[in-house]
FITORBA-273276 format. One line per field, with one value per residue (C-alpha): y, x, z; residue number from 0. Coordinates in Angstrom, 2 decimals, padded with zeros to 5 digits. Layout:
// FITORBA-273276
v (Y/...)
u (X/...)
w (Z/...)
nr (NUM/...)
***
This chain:
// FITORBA-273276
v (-013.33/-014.16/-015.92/-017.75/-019.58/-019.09/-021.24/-021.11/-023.86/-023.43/-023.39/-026.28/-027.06/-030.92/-032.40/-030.62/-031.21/-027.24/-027.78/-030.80/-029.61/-026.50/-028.26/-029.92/-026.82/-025.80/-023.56/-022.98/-023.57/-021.71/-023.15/-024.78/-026.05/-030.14/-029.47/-027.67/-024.66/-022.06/-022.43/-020.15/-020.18/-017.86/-018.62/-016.58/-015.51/-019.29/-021.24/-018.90/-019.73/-023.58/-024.01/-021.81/-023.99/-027.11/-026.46/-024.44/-021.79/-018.80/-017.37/-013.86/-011.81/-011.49/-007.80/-005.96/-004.10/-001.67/-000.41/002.98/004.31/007.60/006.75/003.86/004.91/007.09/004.57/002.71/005.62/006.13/002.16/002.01/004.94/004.83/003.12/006.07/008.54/007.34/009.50/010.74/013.67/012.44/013.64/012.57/013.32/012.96/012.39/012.97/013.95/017.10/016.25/014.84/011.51/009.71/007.43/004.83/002.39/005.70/005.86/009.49/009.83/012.36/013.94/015.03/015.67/014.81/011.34/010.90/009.77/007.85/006.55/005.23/004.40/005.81/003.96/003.47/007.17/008.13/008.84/008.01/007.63/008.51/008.95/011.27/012.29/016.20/019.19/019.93/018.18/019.16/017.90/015.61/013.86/011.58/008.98/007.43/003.18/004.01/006.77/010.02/012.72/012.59/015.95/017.29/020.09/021.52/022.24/020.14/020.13/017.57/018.00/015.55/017.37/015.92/017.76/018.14/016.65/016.41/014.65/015.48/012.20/011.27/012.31/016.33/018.40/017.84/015.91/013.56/014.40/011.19/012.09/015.36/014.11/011.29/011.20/008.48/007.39/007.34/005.68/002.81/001.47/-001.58/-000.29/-003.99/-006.20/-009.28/-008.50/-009.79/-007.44/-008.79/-007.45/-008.15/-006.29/-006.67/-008.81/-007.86/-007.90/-009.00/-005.70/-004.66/-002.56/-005.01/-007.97/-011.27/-012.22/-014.76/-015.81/-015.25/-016.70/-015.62/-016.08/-016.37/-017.64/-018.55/-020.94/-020.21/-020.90/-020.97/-019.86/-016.89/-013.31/-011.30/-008.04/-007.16/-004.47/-001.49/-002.31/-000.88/-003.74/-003.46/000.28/-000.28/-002.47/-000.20/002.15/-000.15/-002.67/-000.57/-000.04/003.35/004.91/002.30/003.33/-000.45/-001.73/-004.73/-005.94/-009.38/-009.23/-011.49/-011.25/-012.20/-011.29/-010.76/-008.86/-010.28/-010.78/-009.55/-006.59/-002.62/-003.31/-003.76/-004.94/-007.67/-009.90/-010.51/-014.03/-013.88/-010.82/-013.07/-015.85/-013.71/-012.32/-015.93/-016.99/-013.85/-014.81/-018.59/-017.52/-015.37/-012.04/-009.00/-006.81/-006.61/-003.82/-003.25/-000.15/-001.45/-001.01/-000.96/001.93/001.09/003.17/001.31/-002.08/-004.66/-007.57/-010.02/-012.39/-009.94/-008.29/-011.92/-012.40/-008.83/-009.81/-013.35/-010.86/-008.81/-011.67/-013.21/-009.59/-008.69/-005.11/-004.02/-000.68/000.12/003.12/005.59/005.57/008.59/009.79/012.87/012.20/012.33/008.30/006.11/003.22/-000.83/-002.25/001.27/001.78/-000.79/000.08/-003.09/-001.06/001.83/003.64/005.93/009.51/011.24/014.44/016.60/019.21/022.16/022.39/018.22/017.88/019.80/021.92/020.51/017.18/015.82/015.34/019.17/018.55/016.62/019.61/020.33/020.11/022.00/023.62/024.84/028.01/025.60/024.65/020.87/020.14/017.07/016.02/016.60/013.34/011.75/010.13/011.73/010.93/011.85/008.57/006.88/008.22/007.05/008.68/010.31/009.42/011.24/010.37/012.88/012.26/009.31/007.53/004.46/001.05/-000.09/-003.50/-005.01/-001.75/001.30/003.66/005.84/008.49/007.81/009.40/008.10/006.62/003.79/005.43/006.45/003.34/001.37/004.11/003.05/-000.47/000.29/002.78/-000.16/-002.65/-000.34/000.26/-003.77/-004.41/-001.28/-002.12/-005.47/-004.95/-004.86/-008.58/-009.50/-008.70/-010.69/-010.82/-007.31/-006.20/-005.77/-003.99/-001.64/-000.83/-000.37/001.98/003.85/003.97/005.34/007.52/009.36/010.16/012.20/015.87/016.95/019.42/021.86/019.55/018.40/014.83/013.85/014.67/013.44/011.44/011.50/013.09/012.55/009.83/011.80/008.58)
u (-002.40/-001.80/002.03/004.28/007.12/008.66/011.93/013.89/015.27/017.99/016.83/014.42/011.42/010.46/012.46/009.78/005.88/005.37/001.41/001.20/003.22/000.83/-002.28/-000.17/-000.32/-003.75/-003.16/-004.82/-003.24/-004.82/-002.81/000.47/002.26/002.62/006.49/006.15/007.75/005.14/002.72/000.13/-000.96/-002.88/-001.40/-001.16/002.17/002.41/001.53/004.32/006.97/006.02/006.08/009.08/010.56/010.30/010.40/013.58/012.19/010.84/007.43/006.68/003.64/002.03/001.71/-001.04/000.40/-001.62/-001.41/000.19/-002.72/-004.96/-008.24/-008.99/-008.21/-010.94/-013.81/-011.95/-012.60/-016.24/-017.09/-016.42/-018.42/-021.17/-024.01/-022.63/-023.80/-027.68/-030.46/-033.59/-032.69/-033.22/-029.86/-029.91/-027.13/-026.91/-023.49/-023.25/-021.09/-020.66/-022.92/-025.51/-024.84/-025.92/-022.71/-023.35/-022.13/-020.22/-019.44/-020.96/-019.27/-020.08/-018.67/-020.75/-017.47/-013.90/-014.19/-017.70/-018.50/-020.98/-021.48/-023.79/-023.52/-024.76/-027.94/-028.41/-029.52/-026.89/-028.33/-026.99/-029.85/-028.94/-030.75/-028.24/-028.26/-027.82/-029.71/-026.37/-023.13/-019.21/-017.93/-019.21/-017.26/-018.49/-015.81/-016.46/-015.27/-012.88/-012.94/-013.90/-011.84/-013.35/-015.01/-016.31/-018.42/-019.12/-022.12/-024.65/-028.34/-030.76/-033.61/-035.69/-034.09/-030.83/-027.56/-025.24/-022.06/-020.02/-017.35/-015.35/-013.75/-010.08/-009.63/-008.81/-006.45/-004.61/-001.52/-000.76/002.20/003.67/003.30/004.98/007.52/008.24/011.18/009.60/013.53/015.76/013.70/015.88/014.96/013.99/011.51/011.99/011.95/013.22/012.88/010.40/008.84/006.81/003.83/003.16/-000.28/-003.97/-003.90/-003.77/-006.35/-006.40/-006.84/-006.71/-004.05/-001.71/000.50/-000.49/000.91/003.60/003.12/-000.31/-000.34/-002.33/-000.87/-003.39/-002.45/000.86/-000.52/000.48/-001.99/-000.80/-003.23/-004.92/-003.91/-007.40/-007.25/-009.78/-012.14/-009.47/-008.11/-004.75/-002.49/-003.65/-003.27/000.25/000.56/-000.47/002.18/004.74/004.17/001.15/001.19/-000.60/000.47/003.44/007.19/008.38/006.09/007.75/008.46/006.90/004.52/004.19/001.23/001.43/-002.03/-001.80/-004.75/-008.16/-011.15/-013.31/-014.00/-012.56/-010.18/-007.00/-004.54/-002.31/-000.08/003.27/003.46/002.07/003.92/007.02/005.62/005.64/008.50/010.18/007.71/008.75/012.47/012.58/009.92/012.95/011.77/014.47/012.56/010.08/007.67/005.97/003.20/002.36/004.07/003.60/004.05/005.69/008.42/011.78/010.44/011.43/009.50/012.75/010.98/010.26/013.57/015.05/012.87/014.06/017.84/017.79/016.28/019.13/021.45/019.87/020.52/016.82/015.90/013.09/011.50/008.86/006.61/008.00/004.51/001.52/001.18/002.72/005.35/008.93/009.45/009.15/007.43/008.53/010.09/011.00/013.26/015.62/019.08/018.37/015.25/014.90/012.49/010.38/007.97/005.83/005.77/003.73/003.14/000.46/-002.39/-002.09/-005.66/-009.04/-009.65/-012.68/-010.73/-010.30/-007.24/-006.28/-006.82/-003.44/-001.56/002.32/004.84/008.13/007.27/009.68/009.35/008.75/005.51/006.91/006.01/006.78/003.45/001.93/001.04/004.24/007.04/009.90/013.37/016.86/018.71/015.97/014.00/016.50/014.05/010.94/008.50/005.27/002.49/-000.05/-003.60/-001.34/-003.75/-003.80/-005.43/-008.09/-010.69/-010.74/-010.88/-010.86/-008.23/-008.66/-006.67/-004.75/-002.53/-000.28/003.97/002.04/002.06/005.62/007.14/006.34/007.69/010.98/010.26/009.36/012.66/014.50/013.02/014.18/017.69/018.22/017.19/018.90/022.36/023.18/026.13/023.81/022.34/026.02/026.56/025.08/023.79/024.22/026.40/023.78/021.53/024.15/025.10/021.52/021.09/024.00/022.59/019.35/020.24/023.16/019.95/018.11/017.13/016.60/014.25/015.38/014.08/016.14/017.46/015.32/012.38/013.15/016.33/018.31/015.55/013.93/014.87/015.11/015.89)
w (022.15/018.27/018.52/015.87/015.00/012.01/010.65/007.45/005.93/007.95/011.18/010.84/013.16/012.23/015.29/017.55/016.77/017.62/017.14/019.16/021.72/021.95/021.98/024.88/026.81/026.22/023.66/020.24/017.37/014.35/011.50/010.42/007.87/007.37/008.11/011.03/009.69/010.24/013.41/014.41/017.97/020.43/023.62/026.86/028.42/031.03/027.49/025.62/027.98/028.06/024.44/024.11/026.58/025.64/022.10/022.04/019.33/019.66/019.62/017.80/018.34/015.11/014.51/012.41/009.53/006.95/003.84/003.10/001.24/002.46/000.23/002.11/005.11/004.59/004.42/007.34/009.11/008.12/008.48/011.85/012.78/010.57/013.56/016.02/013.13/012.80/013.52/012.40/009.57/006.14/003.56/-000.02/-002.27/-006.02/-007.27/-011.19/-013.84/-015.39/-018.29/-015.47/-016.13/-012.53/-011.22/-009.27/-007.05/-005.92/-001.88/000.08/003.39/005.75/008.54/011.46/013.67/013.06/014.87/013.88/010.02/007.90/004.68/001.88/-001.35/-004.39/-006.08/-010.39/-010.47/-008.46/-005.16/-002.03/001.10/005.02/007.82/010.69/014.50/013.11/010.91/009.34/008.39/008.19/004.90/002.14/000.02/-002.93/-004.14/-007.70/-007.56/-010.79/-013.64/-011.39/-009.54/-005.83/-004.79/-001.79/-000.21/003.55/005.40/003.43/005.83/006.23/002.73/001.12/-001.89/-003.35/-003.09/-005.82/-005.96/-009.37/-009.99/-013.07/-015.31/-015.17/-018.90/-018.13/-019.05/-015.86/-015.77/-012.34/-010.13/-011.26/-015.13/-014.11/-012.19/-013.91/-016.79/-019.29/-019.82/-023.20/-025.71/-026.06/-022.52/-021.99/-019.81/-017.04/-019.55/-017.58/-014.14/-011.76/-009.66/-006.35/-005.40/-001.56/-001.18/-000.96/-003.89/-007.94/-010.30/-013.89/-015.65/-019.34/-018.79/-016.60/-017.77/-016.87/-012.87/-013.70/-009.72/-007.69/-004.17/-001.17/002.21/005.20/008.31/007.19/004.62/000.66/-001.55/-005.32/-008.49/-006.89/-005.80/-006.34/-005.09/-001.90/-001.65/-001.13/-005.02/-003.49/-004.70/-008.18/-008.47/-006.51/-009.50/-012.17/-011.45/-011.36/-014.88/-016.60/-019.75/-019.33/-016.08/-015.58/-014.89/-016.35/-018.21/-019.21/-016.29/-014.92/-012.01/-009.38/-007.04/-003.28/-001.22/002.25/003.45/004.37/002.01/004.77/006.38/005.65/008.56/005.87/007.72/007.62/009.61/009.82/009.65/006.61/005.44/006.33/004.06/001.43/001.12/001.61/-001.51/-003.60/-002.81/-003.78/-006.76/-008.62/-007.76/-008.58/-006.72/-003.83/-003.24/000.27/000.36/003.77/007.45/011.25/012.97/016.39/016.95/018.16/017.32/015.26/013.86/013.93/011.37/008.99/009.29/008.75/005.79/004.41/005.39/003.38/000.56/000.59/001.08/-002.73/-004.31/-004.45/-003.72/-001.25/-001.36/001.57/002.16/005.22/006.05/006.47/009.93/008.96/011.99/012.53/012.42/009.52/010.22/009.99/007.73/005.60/008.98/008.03/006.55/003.87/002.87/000.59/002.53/000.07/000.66/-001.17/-002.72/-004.76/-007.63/-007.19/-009.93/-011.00/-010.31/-010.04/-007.00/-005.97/-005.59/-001.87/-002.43/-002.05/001.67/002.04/002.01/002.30/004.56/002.49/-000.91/-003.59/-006.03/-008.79/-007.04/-006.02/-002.33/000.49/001.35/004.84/005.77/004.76/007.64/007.70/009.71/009.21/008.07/007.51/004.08/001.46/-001.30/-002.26/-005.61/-006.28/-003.92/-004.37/-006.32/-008.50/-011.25/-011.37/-012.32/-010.77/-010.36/-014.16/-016.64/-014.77/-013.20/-009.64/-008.24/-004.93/-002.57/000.32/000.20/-000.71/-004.58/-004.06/-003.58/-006.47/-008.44/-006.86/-007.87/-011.61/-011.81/-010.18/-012.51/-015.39/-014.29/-013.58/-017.12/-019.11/-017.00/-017.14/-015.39/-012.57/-013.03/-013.29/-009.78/-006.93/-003.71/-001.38/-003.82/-006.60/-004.28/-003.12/-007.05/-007.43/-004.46/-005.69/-009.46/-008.22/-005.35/-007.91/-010.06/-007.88/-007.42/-004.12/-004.98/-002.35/000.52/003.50/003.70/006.70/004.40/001.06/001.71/-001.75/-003.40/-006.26/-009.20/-012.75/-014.53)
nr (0/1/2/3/4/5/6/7/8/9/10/11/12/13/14/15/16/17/18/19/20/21/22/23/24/25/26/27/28/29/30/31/32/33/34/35/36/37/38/39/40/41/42/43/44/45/46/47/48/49/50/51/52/53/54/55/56/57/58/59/60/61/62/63/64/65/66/67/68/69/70/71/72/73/74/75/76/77/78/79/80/81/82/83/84/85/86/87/88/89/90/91/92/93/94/95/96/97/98/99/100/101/102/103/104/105/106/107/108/109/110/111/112/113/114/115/116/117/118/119/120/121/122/123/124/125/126/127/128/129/130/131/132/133/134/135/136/137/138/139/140/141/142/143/144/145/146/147/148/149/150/151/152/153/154/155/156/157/158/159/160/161/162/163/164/165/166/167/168/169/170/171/172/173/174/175/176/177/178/179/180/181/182/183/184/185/186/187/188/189/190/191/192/193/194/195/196/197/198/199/200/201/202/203/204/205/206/207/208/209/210/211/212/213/214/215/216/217/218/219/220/221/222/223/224/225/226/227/228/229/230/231/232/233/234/235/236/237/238/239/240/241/242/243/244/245/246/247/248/249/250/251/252/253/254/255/256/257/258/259/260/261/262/263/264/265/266/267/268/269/270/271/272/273/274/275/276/277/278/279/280/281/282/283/284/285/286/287/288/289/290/291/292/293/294/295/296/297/298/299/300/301/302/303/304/305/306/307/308/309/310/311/312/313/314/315/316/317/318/319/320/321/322/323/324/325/326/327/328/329/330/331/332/333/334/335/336/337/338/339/340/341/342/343/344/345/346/347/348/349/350/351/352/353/354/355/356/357/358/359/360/361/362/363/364/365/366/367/368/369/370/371/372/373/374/375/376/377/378/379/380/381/382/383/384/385/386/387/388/389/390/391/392/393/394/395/396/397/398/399/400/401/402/403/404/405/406/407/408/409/410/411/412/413/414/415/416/417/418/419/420/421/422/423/424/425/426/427/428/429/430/431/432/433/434/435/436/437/438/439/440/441/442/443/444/445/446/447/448/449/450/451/452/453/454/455/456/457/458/459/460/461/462/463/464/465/466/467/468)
***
């Protein structure tokens, strides 16, 4: 079992050699810090209780947490079945634009049964190549790396002869749920100018559109490492990013980014660990950050991860503000750390018509809708108390590797919305930044929460609602 111990400055772990005293008890010690601080072990439950023992800390199981994000959970879902899916039938699909332009590098999965999915990638001429146990398939859905609405189709059979699948550019006529929703502010904001917003994601990418990160770390294993925060293959922390601090698509657009990546390099898995999560929020704290945005979770209900909360608490206790996604398992339970009372815990909604009709993201349909055609999306957590507010979530464009922009759905979008508005209010009231500690974050909450439209949706749902600011 994956164990650690985790001590603040406070608490203080140098008295005790944790690692040696591990090693002592046949355990393995994966990393740790030169002052003891942070020690990652896998130990069974006799080595636990030794180490804890003699030691006098405590160990914590180090939890998997994921990002809050339904594209990739997608081709999480189609890696890990794609061997189960091989057979002899021959599919080829071309995926093009409108104009017949061939876009590559573009990923086909398809589904032969709900739990059963494969994938391929599109070649230069746009053609993706698989060879499947079945004549005929469920749906197909193409989705472009950056630039392209994703589309999809049913009931595509095995041919030598490429199937059709176009995907229509970004730059349409439609306008995203968060460009609908969204209330660009008196034109005299300062739009974050000032504030530091945290990042705590897969990683951010340098892109055109994005200020420089004032602060890039990556956090593996417990272990910071300063001067690089590249985004992984999921692109989710720099399109988290974009909506907070671009200058296209971004709610604060001023505001200073910092970068902390805490997801592997390797694999589609995406999931990261608290220890590490921990780590970063303890970076983003003593690094000056006003705000602290977490489109990630664990979803375990009635659990606590005590060092996170801790982390989140000494947050808090500095007057930084912490928004986390409720989570998308379309279930009455928001997931860890959005279930915290420090936490504004944010869901998604939803306009109708913000994006083509042949885009998969019409399949994420609504849970509550309104007359004015505003909805609480399906997939969305939900919990009375809990959901303090709700941002657009729903097909949100956004950057994307070094140039281009993708559409995206999950609370993952919502929540930096929260932490650009949040950036904007801290820099357009400085009455705010003269208060400190809890109380700034409660002022804050107050500001924001007095701002919102319900939208006709019930508090468990939506919480507060809606910010207009």
């Amino acid at each position: 079992m994956s164990m650690f111990v985790s001590c603040n400055s406070e608490q203080g772990a140098e008295d005790v050699d944790v690692a040696a005293l591990a090693r002592a008890c046949y355990a393995t010690v994966v990393s740790s810090t030169e002052d003891s601080r942070r020690v990652l072990i896998e130990a069974n439950a006799e080595q636990k209780q030794e180490i804890e023992s003699q030691a006098n800390v405590t160990l914590h199981v180090n939890n998997q947490y994921s990002v809050a994000a339904m594209h990739s959970a997608i081709l999480s879902a189609a890696e890990a079945t794609n061997d189960k899916a091989a057979g002899p039938h021959p599919y080829k699909f071309l995926v093009e634009s409108p104009e017949g332009a061939p876009i590559s590098g573009a990923t086909v999965i398809v589904s032969l049964s709900e739990d059963l999915k494969a994938k391929a990638q599109t070649d230069e001429f746009g053609i993706a190549h698989l060879y499947l146990k079945t004549e005929k398939t469920g749906q197909v859905a193409a989705l472009p790396r950056q630039n392209y609405w994703c589309t999809s189709v049913n009931d595509a059979s095995t041919s030598e002869t490429p199937r059709k699948l176009i995907v229509e550019p970004l730059v349409l006529p439609y306008e995203d749920s968060l460009a609908y929703f969204r209330n660009k502010g008196k034109s005299n904001s300062k739009n974050g100018k000032g504030i530091k917003v945290a990042v705590i994601d897969t990683g951010v990418d340098q892109h055109d559109d994005l200020p420089q990160l004032t602060i890039k770390r990556t956090v593996v294993d417990g272990i910071s490492t300063e001067g690089a925060c590249d985004d992984n293959h999921l692109s989710h922390g720099t399109h988290v990013a974009g909506i907070i601090a671009g200058s296209r698509y971004g709610i604060a657009p001023a505001a200073e980014l910092m970068g902390y990546s805490v997801f592997p390099k390797d694999g589609i898995r995406g999931t990261a660990e608290s220890l590490d999560i921990s780590t970063a929020i303890d970076f983003a704290v003593d690094d000056g950050a006003h705000v602290i945005n977490l489109s990630l979770g664990w979803q375990n209900p009635g659990e606590r991860d005590i060092p996170v909360v801790e982390s989140i608490q000494r947050a808090v206790e500095a007057g930084v503000f912490v928004v986390a996604a409720t989570g998308n398992d379309g279930v009455n339970c928001v997931m860890f750390p959005a279930s915290l009372d420090e936490v504004c815990a944010v869901g998604a909604v939803g306009a109708n018509n913000k994006f083509p009709g042949s885009c998969t993201h019409r399949f994420y349909k609504d849970r509550a809708a309104n007359e004015e055609g505003h909805f609480v999306a399906h997939f969305s957590n939900f919990e009375e108390g809990k959901v303090q507010t709700a941002a657009p979530g729903l097909a949100i464009v956004s950057t994307t590797q070094t140039s281009g922009y993708v559409a995206m759905s999950g609370t993952s979008m919502a929540t930096p919305v929260l932490a650009g508005l949040a950036a904007r209010l801290l820099s357009d009231e400085p009455s705010l930044l003269m208060k400190h500690g809890p109380a700034r974050v409660s002022a804050l909450k107050e500001l924001l929460y007095n701002r919102c439209d319900n939208l006709g949706f019930g508090s468990d749902l939506v919480g507060a609602g809606v910010p207009n600011y």
